[in-house]
C-alpha positions as CSV (number, residue, x, y, z in Angstrom):
1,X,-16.9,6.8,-42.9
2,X,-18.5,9.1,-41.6
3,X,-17.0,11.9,-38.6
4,X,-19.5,10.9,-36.3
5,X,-19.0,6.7,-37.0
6,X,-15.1,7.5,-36.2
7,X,-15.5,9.6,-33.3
8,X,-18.0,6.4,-31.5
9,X,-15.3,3.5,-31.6
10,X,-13.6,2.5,-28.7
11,X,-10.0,2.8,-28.4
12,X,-7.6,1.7,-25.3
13,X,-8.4,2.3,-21.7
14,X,-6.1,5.3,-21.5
15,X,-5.5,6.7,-17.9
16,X,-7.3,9.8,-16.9
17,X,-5.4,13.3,-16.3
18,X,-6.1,12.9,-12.7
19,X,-5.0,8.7,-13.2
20,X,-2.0,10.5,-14.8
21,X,-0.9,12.8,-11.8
22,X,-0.1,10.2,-9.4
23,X,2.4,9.0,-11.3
24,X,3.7,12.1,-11.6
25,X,3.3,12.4,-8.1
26,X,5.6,9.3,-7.7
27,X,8.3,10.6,-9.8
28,X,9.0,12.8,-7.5
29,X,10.1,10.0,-4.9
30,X,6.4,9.7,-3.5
31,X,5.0,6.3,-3.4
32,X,1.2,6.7,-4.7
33,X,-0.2,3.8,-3.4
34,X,-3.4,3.3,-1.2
35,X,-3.5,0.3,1.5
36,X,-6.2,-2.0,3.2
37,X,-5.3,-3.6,6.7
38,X,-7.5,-6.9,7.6
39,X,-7.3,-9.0,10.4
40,X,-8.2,-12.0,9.9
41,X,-9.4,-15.6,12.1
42,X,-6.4,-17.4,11.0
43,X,-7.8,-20.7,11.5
44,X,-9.6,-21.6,8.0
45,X,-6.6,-19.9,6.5
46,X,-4.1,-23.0,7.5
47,X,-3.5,-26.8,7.2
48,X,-3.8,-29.3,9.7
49,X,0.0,-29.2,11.1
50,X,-1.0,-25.2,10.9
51,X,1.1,-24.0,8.1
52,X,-0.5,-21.2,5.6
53,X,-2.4,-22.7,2.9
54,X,-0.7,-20.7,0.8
55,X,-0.4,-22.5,-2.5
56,X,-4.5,-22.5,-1.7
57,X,-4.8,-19.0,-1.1
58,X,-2.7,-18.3,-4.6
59,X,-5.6,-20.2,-6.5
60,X,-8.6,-18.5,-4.7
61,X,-6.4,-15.2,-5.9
62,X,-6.1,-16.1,-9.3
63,X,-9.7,-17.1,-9.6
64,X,-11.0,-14.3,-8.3
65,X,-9.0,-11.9,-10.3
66,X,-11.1,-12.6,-13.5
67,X,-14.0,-10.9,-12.0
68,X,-11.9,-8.0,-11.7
69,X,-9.9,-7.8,-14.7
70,X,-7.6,-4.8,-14.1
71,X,-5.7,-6.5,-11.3
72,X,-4.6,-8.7,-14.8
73,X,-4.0,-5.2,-16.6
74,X,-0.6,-3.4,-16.5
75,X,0.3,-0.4,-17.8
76,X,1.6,-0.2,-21.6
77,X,3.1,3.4,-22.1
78,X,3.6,4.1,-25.8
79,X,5.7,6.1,-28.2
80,X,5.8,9.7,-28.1
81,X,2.2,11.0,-30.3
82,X,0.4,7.6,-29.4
83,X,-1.5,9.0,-26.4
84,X,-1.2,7.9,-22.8
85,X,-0.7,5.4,-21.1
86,X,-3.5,2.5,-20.9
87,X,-4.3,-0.8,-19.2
88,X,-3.5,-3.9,-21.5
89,X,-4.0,-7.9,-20.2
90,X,-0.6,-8.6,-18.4
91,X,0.3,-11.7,-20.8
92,X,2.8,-13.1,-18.1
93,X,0.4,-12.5,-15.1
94,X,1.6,-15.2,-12.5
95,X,0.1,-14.6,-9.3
96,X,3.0,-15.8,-6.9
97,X,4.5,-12.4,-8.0
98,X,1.6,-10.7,-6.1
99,X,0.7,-13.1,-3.2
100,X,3.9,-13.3,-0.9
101,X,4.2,-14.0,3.0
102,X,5.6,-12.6,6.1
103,X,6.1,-13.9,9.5
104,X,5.4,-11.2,12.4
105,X,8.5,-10.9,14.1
106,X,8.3,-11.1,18.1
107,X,6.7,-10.3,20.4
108,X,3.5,-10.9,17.1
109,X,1.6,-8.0,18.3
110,X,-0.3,-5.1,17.0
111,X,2.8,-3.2,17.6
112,X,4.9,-5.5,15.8
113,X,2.5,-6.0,12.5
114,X,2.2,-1.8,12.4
115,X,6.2,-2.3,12.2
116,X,6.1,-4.9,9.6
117,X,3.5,-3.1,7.4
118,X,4.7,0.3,7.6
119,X,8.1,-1.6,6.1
120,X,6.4,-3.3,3.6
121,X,4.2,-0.5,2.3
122,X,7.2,1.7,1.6
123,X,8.3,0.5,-1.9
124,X,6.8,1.6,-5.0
125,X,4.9,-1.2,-6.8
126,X,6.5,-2.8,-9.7
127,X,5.1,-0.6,-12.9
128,X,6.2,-3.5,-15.3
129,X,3.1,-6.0,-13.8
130,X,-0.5,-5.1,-12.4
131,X,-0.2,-2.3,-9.8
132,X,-1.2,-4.5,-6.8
133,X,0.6,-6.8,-4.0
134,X,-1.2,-9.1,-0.9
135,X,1.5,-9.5,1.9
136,X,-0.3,-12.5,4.0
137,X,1.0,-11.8,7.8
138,X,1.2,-15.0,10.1
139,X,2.1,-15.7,13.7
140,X,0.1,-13.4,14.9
141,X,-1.1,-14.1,18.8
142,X,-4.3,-15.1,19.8
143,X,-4.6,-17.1,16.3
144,X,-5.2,-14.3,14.3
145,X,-3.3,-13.3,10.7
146,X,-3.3,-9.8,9.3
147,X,-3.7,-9.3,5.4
148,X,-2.0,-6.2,3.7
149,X,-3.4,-5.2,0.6
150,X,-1.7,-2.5,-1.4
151,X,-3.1,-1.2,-4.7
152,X,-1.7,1.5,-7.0
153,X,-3.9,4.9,-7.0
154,X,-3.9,5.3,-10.6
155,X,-6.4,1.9,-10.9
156,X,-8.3,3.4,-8.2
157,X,-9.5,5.9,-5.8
158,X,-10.7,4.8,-2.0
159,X,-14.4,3.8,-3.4
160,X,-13.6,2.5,-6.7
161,X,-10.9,0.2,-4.7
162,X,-13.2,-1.4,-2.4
163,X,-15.1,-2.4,-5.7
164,X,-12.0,-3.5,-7.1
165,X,-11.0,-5.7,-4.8
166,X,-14.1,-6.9,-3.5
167,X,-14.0,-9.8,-5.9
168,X,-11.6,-11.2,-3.5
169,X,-13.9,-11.4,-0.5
170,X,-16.9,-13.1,0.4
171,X,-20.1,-12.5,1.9
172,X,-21.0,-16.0,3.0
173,X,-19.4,-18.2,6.0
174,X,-17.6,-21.4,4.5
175,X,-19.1,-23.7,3.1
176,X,-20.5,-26.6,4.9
177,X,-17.4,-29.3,4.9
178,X,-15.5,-26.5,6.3
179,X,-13.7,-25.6,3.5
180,X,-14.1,-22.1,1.9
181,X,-16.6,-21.7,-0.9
182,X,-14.6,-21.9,-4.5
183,X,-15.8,-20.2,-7.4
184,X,-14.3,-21.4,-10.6
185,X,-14.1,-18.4,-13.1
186,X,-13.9,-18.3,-16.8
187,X,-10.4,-16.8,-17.4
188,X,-11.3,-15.7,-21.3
189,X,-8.5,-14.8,-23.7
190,X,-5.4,-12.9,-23.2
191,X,-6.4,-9.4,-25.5
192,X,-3.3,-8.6,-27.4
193,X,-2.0,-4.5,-27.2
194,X,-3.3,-2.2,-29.7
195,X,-1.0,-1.6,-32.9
196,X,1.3,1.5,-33.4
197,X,-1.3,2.3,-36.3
198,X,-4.7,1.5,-33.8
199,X,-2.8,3.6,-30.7
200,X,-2.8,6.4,-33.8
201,X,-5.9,6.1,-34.9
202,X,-7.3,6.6,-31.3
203,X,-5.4,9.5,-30.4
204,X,-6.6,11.2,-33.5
205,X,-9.9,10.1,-32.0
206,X,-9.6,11.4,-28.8
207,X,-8.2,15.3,-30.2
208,X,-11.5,14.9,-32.4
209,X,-13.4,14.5,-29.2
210,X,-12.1,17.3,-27.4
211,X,-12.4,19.6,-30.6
212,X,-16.1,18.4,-30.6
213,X,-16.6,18.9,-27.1
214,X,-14.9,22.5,-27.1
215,X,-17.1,23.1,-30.1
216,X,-20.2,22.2,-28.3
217,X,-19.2,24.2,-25.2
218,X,-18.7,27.3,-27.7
219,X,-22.6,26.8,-28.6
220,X,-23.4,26.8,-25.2
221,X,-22.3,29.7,-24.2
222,X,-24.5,30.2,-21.1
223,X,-24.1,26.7,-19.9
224,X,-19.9,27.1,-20.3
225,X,-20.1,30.0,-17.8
226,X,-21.7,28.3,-15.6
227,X,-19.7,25.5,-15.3
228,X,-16.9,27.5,-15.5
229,X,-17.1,29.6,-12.7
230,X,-18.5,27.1,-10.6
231,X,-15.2,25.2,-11.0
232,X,-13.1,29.1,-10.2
233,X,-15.4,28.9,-7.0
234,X,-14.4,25.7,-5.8
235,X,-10.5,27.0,-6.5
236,X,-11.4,30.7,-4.4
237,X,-12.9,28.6,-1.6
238,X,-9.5,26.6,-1.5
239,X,-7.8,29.8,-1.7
240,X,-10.2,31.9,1.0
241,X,-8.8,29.7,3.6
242,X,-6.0,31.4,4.2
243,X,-2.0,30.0,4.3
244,X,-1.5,27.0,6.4
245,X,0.2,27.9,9.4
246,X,3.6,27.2,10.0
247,X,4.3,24.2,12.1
248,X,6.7,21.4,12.5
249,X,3.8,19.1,11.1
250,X,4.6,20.2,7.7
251,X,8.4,19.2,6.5
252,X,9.2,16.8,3.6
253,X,8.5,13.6,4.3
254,X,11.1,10.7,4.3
255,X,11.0,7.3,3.8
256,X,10.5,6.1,6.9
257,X,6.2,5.6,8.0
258,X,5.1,4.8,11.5
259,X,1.1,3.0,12.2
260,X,-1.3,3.5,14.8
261,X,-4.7,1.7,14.8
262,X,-7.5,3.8,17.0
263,X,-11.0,2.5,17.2
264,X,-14.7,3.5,18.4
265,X,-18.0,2.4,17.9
266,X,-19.5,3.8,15.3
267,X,-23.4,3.6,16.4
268,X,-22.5,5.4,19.0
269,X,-20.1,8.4,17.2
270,X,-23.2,8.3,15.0
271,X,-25.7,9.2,17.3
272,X,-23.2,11.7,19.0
273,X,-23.4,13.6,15.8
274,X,-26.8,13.9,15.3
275,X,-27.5,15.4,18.6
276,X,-25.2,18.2,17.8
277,X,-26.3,18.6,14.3
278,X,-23.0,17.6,13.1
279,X,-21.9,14.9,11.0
280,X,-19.4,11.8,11.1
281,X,-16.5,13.8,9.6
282,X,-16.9,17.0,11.8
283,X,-16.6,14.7,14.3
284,X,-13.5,13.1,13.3
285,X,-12.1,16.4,12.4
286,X,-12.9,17.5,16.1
287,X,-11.1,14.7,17.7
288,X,-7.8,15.3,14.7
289,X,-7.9,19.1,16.5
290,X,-7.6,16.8,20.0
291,X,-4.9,14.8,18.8
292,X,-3.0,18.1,17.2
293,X,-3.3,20.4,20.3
294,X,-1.7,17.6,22.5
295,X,1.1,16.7,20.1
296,X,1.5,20.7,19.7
297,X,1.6,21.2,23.1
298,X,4.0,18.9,23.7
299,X,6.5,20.8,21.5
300,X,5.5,23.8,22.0
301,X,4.0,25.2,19.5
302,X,0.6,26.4,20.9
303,X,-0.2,29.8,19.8
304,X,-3.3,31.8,20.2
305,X,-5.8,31.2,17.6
306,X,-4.1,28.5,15.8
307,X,-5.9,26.7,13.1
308,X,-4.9,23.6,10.9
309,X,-5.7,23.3,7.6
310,X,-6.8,19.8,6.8
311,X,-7.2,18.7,2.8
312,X,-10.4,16.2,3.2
313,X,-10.9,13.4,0.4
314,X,-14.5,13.9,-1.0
315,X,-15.6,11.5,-3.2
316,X,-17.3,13.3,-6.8
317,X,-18.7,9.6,-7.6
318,X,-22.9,9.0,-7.6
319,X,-24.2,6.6,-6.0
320,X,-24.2,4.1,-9.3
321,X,-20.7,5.0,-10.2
322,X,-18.8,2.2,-9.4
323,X,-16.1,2.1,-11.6
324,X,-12.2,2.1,-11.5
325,X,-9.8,5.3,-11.8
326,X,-9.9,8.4,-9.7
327,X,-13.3,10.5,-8.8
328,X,-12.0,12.6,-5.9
329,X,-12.1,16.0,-5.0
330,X,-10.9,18.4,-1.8
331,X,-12.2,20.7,0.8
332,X,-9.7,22.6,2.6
333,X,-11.0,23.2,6.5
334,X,-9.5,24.8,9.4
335,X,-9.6,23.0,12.5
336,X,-9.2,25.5,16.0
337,X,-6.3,23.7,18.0
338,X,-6.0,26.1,21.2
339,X,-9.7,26.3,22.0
340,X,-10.0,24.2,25.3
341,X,-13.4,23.3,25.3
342,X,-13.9,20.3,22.8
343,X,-17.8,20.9,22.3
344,X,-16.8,24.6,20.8
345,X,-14.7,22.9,18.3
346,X,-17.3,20.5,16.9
347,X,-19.7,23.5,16.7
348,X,-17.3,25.8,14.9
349,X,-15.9,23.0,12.6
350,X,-19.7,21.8,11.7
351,X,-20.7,25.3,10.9
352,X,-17.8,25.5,8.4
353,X,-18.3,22.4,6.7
354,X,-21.8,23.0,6.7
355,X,-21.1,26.0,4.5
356,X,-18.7,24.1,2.3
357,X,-21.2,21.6,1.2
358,X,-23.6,24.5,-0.5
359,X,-20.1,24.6,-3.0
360,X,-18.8,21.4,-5.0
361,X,-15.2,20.2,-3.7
362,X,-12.1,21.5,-5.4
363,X,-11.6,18.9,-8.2
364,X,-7.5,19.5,-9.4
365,X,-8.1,19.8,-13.6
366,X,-5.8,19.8,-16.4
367,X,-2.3,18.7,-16.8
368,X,-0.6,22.0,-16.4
369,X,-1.8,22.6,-13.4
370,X,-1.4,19.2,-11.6
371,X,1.9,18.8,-13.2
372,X,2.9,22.4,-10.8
373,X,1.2,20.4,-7.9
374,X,3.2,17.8,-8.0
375,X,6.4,19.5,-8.2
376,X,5.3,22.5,-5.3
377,X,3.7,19.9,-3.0
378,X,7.2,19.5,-0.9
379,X,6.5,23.4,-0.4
380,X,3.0,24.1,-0.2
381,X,1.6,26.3,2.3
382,X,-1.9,25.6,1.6
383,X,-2.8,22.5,4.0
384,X,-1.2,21.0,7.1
385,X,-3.3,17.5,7.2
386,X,-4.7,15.2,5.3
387,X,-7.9,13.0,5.8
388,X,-9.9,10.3,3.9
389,X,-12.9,9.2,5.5
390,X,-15.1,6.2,3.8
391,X,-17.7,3.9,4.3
392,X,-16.8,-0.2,4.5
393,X,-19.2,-3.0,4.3
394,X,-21.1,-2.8,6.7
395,X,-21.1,-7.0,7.6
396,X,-18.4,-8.7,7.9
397,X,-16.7,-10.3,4.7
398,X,-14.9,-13.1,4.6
399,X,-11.6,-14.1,2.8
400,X,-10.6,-17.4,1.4
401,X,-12.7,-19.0,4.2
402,X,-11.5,-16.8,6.8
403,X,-13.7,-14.2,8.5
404,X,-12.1,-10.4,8.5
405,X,-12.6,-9.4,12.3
406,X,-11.6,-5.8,11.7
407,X,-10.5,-3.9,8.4
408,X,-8.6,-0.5,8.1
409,X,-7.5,1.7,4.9
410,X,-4.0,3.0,4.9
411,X,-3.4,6.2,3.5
412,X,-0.2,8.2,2.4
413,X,1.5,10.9,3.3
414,X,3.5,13.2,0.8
415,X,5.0,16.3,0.0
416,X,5.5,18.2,3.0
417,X,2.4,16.7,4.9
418,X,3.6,14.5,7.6
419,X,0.7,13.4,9.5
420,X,-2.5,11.9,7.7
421,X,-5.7,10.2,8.9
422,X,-7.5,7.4,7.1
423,X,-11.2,6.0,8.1
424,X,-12.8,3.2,7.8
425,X,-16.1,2.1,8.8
426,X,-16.5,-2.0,9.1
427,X,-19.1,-3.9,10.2
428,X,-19.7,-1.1,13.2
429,X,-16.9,-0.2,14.3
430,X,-15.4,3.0,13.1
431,X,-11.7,1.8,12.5
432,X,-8.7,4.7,12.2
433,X,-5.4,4.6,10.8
434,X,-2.8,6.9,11.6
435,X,-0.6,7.6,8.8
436,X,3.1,9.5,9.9
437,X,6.0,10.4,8.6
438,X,8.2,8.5,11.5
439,X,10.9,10.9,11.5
440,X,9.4,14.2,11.6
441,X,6.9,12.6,14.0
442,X,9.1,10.2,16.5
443,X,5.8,11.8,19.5
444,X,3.2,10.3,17.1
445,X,2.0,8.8,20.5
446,X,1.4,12.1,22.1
447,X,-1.5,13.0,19.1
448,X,-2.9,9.2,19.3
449,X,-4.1,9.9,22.6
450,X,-5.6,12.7,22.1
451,X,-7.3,11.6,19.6
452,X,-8.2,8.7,21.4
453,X,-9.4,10.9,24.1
454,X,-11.3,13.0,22.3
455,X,-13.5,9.6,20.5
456,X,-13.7,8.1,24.4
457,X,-15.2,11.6,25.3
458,X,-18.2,10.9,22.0
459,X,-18.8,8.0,23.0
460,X,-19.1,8.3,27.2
461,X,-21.6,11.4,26.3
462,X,-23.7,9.9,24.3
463,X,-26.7,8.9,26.6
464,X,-28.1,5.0,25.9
């Protein structure tokens, strides 16, 4: 056999390095999780005495799964010299383990669903089974239900899980007897786990790669620069930006998370944008300074000058890569908080991100180094904030017959980063989660308004 016929089979779907460092990032007491927030008509979604269908909803779940096969996968970590982990079929899958139910306690408003989520989405998920759970939310008023979706970061990044997961939504209204469309899917065979001896055989496999890449990068001298230093100037520009300031934003985060919702039209942010030659995120980063400089005022901690540094998700995928794991990379961008006059800090923030995006985002490589990340995160003193920003469908979807009225991702916080923002964009509306460490942030009130201020004052400017 031939070096070239071994190095082109296929071994296990091992975890990438940057798959691999959110679970480190969990063993240090972080859960690494990522959340989606629907809420939903409830009316399709119960029987005629208006209990949950939920034996129903189970089966459209387990159907659905087989079009995306990793939510069957768990995690198989062999023996010491067999390689990483890797995703294996789950040979006791059972749904009911991942489909459970809540009622809202009273008084069943947004209030009290922010409460029962933030509680829910606080354990670690279950490393044993797939690394996903549905917590279907009823009693909601005005016959609504909420859906809470949580879904392990080492199957996915914020993209990839929208892809992911999409195989449990629909497109289409219900079908014409009022019942929701059913899709009966071929469920294939349970693939049995590699072998100690195939594990082997692939790890020798992959070394090989990596000897035969490093040798091809050694014949490509000119092209290995290159790359290299473009990936040293992605790390400077992180570095150029200076320590974060210190503030009582940054802390190590507890257990404890607390939820706001905030929402805007996103036509109209849109359009705000472009007539100040900014984008959506400069925007959004605009109205994050708003929200900071009132909850900073409130404790005062106002200085002159003050800037935030905010770590922003950017996604390294094109626009055909679709697939599962982790494509992400950071930008690192200060945010004026004392500067009164709002229109100021758009321009200044949309001149520094403008400058940014002539670089490629800071992509974390290589296990040494995101194995120190993980363990100086509680201590950094290189960001203050964190903020994802992606786009949703841009219909509505529907799930198990049930239209999704509005849709929001959940992010995390961790380390020493208390406060985070997550964005969503569905079906026009531009829909914000607030993300807080609830006890180094009991005034998380104090920066939703201004944030909410700071979107009203977008969208009342914008002429129609």
């Amino acid at each position: 056999m031939g070096l070239k016929t071994f190095l082109g089979r296929e071994g296990p779907e091992r975890l990438s390095a940057l798959d691999l460092s959110n679970l480190r990032v969990e063993d240090q007491g972080q859960p690494m999780h990522v959340a989606a927030l629907a809420f939903l008509d409830a009316g399709p979604l119960l029987d005629p005495a208006g209990k949950l269908r939920l034996q129903d909803i189970r089966d459209h779940i387990d159907r659905r799964t087989h079009r995306s096969p990793r939510l069957r996968q768990h995690l198989v970590w062999p023996r010491p010299g067999l390689g990483p982990p890797f995703w294996a079929d789950d040979p006791a899958f059972d749904v009911s383990r991942h489909v459970k139910t809540r009622q809202v306690p009273a008084p069943s408003d947004e209030e009290s669903v922010l409460a029962l989520c933030a509680e829910l989405n606080q354990p670690a998920l279950d490393r044993s089974r797939p690394l996903w759970e549905i917590w279907l939310l009823t009693g909601m008023a005005g016959n609504r239900a909420a859906l809470l979706v949580r879904l392990h970061h080492a199957l996915a990044d914020g993209l990839a899980a929208q892809t992911l997961l999409a195989a449990l939504f629909d497109t289409n209204t219900m079908a014409p007897e009022g019942k929701p469309p059913v899709t009966e899917e071929d469920p294939g065979q349970i693939r049995p786990s590699p072998r100690d001896r195939q594990l082997l055989a692939a790890n020798v496999r992959d070394h090989w790669r990596s000897v035969a890449r490093f040798a091809s990068a050694l014949a490509r001298p000119r092209h290995t620069a290159m790359s290299a230093a473009a990936g040293l100037e992605a790390l400077a520009s992180v570095i150029r930006t200076g320590r974060a300031p210190a503030v009582s934003l940054n802390r190590p985060v507890g257990a404890r998370r607390r939820l706001l919702l905030v929402r805007a039209d996103f036509a109209r942010i849109r359009a705000y944008a472009h007539l100040h030659d900014a984008g959506i995120t400069d925007l959004l980063l605009t109205a994050y300074s708003e929200g900071c400089r009132q909850l900073l005022a409130a404790r005062g901690e106002l200085s002159p000058g003050l800037e935030l540094k905010v770590s922003v998700a950017v996604s390294l995928r094109g626009s055909a890569d679709s697939g599962e794991g982790n494509r992400v990379g950071v930008r690192v961008v200060p945010i004026p908080v004392t500067e009164p006059d709002i229109r100021q800090r758009l321009d200044r923030i949309a001149h520094t991100t403008s400058a940014q995006r002539r670089r490629p985002p800071y992509q974390p490589g290589g296990r040494v180094l995101q194995r120190w990340m993980a363990r100086a995160m509680f201590h950094q003193r290189l960001v203050n904030l964190l903020m994802s920003n992606l786009p949703g469908p841009p219909a509505p979807v529907h799930f198990s017959g049930a239209e999704v009225l509005e849709l929001f991702q959940i992010g995390v916080v961790q380390g020493n980063i208390t406060l985070g923002l997550s964005v969503l964009t569905y079906a026009g509306q531009l829909n914000i989660a607030v993300v807080a460490d609830a006890d180094a942030n009991p005034d998380v009130e104090a920066f939703g308004r201004g944030l909410s201020e700071a979107l009203a004052q977008f969208n009342h400017r914008h002429p129609d």
